[in-house]
C-alpha positions in Angstrom: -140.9 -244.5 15.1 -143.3 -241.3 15.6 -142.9 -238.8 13.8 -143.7 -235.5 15.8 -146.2 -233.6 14.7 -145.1 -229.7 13.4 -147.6 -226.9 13.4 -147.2 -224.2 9.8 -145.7 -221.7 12.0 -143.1 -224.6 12.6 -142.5 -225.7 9.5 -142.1 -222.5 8.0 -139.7 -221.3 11.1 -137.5 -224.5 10.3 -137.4 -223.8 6.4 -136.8 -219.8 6.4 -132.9 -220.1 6.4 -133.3 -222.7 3.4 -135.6 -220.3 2.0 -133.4 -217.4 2.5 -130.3 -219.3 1.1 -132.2 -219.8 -1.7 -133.1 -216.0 -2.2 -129.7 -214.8 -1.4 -127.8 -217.3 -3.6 -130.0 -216.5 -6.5 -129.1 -212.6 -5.9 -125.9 -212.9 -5.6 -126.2 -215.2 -8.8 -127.8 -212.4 -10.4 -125.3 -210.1 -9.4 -122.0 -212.2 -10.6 -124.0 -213.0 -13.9 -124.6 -208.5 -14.0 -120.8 -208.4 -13.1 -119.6 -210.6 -15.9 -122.1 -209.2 -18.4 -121.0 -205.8 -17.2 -117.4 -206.9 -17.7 -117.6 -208.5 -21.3 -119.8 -205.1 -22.1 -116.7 -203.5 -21.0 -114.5 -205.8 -23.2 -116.4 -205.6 -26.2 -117.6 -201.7 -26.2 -115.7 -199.5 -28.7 -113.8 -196.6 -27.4 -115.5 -193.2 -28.9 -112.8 -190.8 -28.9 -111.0 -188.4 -31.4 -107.4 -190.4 -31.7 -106.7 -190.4 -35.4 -107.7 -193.8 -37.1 -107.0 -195.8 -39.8 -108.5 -195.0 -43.2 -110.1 -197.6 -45.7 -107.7 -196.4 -48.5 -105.0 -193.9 -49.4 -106.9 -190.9 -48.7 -106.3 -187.5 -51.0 -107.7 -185.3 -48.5 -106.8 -184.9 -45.1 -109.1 -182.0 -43.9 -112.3 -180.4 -45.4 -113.5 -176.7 -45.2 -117.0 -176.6 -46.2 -118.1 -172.7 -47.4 -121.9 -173.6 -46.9 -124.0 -171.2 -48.9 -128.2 -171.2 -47.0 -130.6 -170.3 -49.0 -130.0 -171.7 -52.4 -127.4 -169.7 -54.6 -128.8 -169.7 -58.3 -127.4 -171.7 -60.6 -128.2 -170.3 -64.2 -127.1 -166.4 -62.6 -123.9 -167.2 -61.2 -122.0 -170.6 -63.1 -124.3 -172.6 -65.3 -125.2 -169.9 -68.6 -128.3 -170.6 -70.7 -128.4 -168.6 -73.7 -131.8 -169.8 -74.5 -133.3 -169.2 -71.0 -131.7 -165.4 -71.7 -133.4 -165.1 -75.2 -137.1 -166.3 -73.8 -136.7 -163.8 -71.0 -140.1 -162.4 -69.9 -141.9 -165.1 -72.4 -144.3 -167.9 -70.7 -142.7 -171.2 -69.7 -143.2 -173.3 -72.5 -144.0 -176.6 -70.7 -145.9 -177.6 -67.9 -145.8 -175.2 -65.0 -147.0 -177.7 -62.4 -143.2 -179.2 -62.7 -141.3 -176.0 -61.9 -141.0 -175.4 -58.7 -143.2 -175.7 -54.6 -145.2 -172.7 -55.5 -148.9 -172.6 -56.9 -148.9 -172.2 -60.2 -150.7 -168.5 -60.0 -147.5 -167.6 -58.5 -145.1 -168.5 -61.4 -144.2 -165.9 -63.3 -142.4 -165.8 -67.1 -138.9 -167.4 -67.6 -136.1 -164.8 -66.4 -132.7 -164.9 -67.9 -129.6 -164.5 -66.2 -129.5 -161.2 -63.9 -125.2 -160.9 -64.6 -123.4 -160.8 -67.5 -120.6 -164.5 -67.6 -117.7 -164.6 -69.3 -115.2 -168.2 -69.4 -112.4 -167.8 -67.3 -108.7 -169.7 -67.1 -107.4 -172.2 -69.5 -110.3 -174.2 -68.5 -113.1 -171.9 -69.9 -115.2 -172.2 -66.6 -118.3 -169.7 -66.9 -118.7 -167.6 -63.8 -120.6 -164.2 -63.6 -119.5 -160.7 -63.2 -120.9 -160.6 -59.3 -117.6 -163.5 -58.7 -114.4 -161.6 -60.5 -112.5 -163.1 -57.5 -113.2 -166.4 -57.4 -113.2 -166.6 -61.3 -109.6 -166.0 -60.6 -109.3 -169.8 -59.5 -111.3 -171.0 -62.8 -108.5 -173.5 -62.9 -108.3 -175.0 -59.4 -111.6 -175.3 -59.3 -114.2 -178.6 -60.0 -117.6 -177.5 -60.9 -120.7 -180.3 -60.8 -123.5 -178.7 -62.4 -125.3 -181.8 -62.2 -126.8 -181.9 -58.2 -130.1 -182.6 -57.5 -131.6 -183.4 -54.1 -135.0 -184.6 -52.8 -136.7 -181.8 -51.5 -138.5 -178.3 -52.0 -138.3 -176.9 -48.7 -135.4 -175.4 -46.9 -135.6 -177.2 -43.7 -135.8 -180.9 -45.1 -133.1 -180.2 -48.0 -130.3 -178.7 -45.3 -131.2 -182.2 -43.5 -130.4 -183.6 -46.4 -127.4 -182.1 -47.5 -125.9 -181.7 -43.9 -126.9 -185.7 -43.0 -128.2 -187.3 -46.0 -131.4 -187.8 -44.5 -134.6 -185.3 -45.2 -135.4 -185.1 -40.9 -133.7 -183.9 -38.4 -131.9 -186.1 -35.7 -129.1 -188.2 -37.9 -125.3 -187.4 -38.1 -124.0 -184.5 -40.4 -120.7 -184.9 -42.7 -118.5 -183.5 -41.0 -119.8 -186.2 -37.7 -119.7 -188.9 -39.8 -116.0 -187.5 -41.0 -114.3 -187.1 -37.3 -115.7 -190.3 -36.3 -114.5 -191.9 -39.4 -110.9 -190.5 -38.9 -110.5 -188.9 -35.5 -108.3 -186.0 -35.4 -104.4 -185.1 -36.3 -104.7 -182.7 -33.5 -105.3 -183.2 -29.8 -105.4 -179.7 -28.3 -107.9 -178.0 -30.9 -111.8 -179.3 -31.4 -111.8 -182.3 -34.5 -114.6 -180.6 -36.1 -115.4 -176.5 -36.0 -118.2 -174.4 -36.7 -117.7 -171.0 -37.6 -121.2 -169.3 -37.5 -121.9 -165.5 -38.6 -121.7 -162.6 -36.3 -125.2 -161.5 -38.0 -127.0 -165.3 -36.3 -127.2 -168.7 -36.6 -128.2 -170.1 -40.3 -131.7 -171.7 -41.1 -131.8 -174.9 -38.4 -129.6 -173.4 -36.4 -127.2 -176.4 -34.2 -128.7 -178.9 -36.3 -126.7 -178.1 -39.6 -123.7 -179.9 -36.7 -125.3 -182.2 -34.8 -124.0 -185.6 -33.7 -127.4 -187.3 -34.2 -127.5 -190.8 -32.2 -123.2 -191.0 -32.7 -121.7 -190.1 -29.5 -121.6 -186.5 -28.9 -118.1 -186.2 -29.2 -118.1 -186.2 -32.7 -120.4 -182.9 -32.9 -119.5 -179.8 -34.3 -117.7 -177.1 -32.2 -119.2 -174.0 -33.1 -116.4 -170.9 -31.9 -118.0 -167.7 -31.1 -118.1 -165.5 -34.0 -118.2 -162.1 -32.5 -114.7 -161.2 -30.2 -112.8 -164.2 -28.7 -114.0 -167.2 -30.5 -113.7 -169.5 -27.4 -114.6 -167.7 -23.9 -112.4 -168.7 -20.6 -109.5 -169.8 -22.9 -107.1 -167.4 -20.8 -106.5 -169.0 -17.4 -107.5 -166.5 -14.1 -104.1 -166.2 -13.0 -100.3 -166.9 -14.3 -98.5 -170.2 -13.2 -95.4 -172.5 -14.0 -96.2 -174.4 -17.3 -95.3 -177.7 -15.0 -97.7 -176.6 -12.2 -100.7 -176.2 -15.0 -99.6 -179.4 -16.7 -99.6 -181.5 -13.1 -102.6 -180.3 -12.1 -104.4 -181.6 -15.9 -102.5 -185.0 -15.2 -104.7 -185.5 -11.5 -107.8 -184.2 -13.0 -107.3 -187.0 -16.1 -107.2 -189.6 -13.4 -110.3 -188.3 -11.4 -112.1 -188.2 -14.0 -110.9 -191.7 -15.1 -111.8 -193.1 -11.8 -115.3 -191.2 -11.8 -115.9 -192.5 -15.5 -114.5 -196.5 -14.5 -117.6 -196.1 -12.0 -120.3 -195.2 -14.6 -119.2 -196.7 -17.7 -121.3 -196.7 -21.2 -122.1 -193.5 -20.9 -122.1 -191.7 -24.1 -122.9 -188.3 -22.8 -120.5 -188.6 -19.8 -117.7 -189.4 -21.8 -118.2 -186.4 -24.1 -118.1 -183.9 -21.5 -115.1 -185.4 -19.6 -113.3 -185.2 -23.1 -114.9 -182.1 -24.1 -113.1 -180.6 -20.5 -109.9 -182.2 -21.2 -109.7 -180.2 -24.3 -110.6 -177.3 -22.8 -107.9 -177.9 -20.7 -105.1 -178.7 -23.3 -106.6 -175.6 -25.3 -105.5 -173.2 -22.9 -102.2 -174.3 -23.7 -102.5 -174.2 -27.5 -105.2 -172.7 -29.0 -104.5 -169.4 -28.4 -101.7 -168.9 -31.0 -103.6 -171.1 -33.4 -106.6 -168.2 -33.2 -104.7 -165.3 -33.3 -104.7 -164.1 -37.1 -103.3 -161.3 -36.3 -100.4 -163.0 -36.0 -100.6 -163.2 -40.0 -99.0 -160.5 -42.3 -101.0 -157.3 -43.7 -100.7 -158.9 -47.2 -102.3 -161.9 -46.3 -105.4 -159.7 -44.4 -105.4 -157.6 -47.8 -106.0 -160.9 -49.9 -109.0 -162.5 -47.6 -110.4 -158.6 -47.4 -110.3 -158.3 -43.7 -110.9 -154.6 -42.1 -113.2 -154.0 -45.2 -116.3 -153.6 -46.0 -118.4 -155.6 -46.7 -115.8 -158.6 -46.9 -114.3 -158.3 -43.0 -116.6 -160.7 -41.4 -116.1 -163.9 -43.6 -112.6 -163.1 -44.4 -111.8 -163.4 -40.9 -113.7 -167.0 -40.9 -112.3 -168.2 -43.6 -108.8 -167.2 -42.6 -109.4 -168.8 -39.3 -110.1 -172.0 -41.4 -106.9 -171.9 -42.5 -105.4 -171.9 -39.9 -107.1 -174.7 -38.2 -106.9 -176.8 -41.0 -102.8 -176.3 -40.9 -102.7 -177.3 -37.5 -104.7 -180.7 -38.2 -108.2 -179.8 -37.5 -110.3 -182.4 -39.3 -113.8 -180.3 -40.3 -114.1 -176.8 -40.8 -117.7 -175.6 -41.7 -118.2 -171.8 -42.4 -121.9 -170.3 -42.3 -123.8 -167.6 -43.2 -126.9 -166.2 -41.3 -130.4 -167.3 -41.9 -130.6 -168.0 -45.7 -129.1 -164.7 -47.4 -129.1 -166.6 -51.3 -133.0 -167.2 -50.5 -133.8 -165.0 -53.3 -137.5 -164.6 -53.9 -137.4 -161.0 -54.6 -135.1 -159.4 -56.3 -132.3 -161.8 -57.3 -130.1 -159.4 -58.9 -129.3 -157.3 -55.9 -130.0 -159.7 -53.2 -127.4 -162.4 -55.3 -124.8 -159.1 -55.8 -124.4 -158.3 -52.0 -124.2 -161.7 -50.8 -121.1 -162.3 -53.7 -119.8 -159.0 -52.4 -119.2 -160.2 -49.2 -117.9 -163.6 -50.1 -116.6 -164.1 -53.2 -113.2 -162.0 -52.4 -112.5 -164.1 -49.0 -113.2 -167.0 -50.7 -110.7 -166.6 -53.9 -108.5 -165.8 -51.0 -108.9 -168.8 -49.2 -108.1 -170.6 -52.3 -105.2 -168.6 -53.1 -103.3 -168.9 -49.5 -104.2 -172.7 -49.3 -102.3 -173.1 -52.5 -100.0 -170.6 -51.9 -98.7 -172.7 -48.6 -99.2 -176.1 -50.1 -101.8 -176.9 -48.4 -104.5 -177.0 -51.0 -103.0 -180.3 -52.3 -104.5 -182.2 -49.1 -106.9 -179.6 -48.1 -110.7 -180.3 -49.8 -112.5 -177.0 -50.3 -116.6 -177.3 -51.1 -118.9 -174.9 -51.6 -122.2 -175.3 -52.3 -126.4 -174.5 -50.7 -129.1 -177.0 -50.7 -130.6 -176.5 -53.6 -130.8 -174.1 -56.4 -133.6 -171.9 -58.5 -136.3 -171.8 -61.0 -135.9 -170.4 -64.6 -139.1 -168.4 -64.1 -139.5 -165.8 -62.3 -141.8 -166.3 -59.0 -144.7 -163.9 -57.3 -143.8 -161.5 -54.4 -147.2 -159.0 -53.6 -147.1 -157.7 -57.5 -144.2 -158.0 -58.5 -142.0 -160.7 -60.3 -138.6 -160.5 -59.5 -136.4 -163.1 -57.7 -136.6 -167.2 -58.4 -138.2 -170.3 -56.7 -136.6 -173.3 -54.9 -135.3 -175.7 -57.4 -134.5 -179.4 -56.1 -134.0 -180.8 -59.2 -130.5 -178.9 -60.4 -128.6 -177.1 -59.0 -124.4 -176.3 -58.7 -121.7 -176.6 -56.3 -118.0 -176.8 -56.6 -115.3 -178.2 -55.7 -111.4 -177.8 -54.7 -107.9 -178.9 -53.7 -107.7 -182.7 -52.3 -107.4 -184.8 -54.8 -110.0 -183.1 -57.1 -109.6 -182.3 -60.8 -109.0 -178.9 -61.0 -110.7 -176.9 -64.2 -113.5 -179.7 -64.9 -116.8 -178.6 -65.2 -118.9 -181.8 -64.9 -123.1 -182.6 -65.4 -125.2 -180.8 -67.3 -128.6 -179.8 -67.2 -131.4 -178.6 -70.1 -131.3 -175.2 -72.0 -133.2 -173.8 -68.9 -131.0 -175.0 -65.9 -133.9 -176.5 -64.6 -133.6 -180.3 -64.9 -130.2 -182.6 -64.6 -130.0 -183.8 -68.3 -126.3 -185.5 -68.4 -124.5 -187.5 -65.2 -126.6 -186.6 -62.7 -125.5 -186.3 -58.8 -127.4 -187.0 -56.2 -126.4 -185.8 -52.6 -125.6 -189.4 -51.4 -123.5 -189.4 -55.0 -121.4 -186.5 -53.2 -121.3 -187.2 -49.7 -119.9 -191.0 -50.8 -117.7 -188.6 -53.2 -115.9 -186.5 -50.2 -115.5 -189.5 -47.9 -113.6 -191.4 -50.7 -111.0 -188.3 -51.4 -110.7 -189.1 -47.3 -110.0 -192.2 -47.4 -113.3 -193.6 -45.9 -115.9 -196.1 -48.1 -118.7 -195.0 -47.6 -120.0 -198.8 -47.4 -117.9 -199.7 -44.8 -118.2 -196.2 -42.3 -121.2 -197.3 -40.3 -122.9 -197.0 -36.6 -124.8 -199.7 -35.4 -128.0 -198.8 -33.6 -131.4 -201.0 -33.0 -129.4 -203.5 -34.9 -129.0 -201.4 -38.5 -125.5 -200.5 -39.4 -126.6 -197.2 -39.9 -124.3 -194.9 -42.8 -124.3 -191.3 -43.8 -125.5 -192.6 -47.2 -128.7 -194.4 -46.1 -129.1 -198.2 -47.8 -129.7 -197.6 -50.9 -125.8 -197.6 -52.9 -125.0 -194.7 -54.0 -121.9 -193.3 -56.8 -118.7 -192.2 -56.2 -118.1 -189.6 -59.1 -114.9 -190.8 -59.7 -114.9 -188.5 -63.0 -113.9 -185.6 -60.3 -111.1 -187.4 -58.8 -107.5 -186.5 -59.8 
């Protein structure tokens, strides 16, 4: 038999539909293999929403309201007294001056007693200073740790810390780590809120809420703090409840459809949820922003349409009212740092108690008043406190250095013991001397009274489980739990 005899242009002309069925079987391989990968992605990918979840324990707390204090309120001036600090005032520091504070030691001044005069307060005998005769008031409510310490000098890297446990920027704050943890009693209003000051954003600005690498529905919300606190919420033009509610039921399924085409994406599903609220807040929020809806009496007691108190009254009443309608995270702010207080301390340390300690007390006082303080946690507290020495400015030595090795913040309602004062530190309020706190200690702390472990709340990313409380295990102070 002869074989014929087939040129390369032959050969390859013969082959080419082998050759292509090879090509086009191995794409459309590699497509069904994309498809089912695609699909089981789909199966196993969590769902990143704001339903509310399950909890890892009977929580105490349901909602927090964190009265965030920039700048670093002094500890030894306003709750912790030293009556040895007061008797060396204006003598040198008696130790080594290399260990008091970030400043060069050519800027340290003498030791500086406390600027206000303290007297104990309630059945529990809680210290607080004269600038605070409204908030002394809740002496008894109130669970002070005088025993926080944190791992940085420097504004910028402690608010990291305190607001994400972390000293850089870019990783989840608390009140992130709380929505995502818990979700949200409340559809219709924002999970987590941000209530910034009229006078400008605080020190790090939209960090202090961030989402960090969680999805970014789980970000702070901040409402405007100046006029209406959320722009557009009116709609254009008046229409049948039905007729508004129909038309949010076909713009849920577009945007179903138009998300079932692009799926894992973080960023996408944010905003489609972030519109859908919008959409449901036109129908609710309104009411829930109005405080004038609320009586004269209870204006009087948060000291709204005064001076200087207006401003954070109104915020703080405002986080009363989202709290009571099952907003998770409520985080009041004040501009810049105002406690920051390098030059004179008395007066700077005066006028920032003038405008908050009265709105505060009040906050306290209509929480418990309606019953809500029982499952409402109240903290307040900066990122770190001051020196006992007085510190440098031009010629003149009259306000305090950072202190990141003591400092206090308090504590109240949810499941806290009122009236403890807890931690101590020496006879200067410089150093933590007796059960110590770390800020992992507290942020594990506040997620417990929630219900949430702090262990078992994690994110994985780059395959870490990544936690608000970093690796390293850290204490919940169940001393302050009720």
């Amino acid at each position: 038999m002869q074989v014929a005899s087939q040129s390369r242009r032959d050969f390859f002309g013969s082959t080419s539909q082998g050759l292509l069925g090879i090509g086009l079987a191995q794409l459309l391989g590699s497509d069904l293999k994309t498809s089912e990968v695609l699909a089981n992605d789909q199966i196993d990918q969590p769902t990143f929403n704001l339903q509310p979840k399950t909890t890892h324990h009977p929580p105490k707390a349901l909602n927090v309201i964190q009265l965030f204090m920039n700048g670093g309120p002094s500890q030894m001036d306003l709750f912790d007294p030293k009556p040895i600090l007061n008797r060396m005032d204006g003598k040198p520091y008696p130790g080594n001056v290399e260990e008091i504070g970030n400043q060069s030691t050519t800027d340290i001044g003498v030791m500086m007693g406390g600027q206000y005069p303290m007297q104990q307060h309630g059945q529990s005998g809680q210290w607080f200073a004269d600038v605070l005769p409204h908030t002394a008031t809740m002496s008894d409510d109130i669970c002070m740790i005088h025993s926080m310490w944190t791992d940085h000098p420097n504004h910028d890297n402690a608010l990291y810390k305190i607001h994400s446990g972390r000293l850089f920027m870019g990783y989840p704050t608390l009140g992130s780590w709380v929505v995502y943890g818990l979700g949200s009693e409340n559809q219709n209003l924002p999970a987590y809120v941000v209530l910034s000051d009229p006078l400008g954003l605080p020190k790090n600005g939209t960090r202090n809420w961030t989402a960090g690498f969680l999805p970014p529905v789980y970000q702070g919300t901040p409402f405007r703090p100046t006029g209406s606190p959320i722009l557009n919420l009116t709609q254009q033009y008046q229409q049948p409840r039905t007729v508004t509610e129909q038309s949010q039921s076909l713009l849920e399924q577009l945007d179903e459809l138009h998300r079932s085409e692009r799926p894992h994406q973080a960023e996408l599903e944010a905003r489609i949820q972030s519109y859908q609220l919008a959409s449901r807040m036109q129908l609710a929020a309104s009411e829930a922003l109005d405080i004038d809806r609320e009586s004269e009496e209870v204006h009087k007691t948060y000291g709204i349409g005064q001076s200087p108190t207006d401003s954070f009254g109104r915020r703080c009443l405002l986080a009363r009212r989202l709290v009571e309608r099952g907003v998770r995270y409520v985080q009041i702010f004040l501009e810049e740092q105002p406690w920051d207080s390098h030059v004179d301390l008395a007066s700077n340390h005066r006028a920032v108690c003038e405008r908050t300690d009265q709105p505060v007390a009040g906050l306290l006082k209509d929480l418990k008043r309606s019953g809500l303080l029982d499952s409402t946690l109240v903290i307040w507290g900066g990122e770190f406190g001051r020196t006992p020495t007085s510190q440098r400015s031009g010629k003149i030595y009259t306000g305090r250095d950072h202190n990141m090795q003591a400092f206090t913040s308090w504590m109240a309602g949810g499941g806290v013991k009122g009236g403890l004062s807890y931690g101590k530190t020496d006879d200067f309020g410089h150093q933590v001397v007796e059960n110590p706190v770390s800020v992992h200690d507290y942020h594990a702390t506040i997620l417990h009274l929630l219900g949430l472990h702090h262990q078992d709340l994690f994110f994985p990313r780059s395959g870490l489980d990544e936690r608000l409380t970093g690796v390293s295990p850290p204490r919940v102070v169940h001393e302050l739990i009720a």
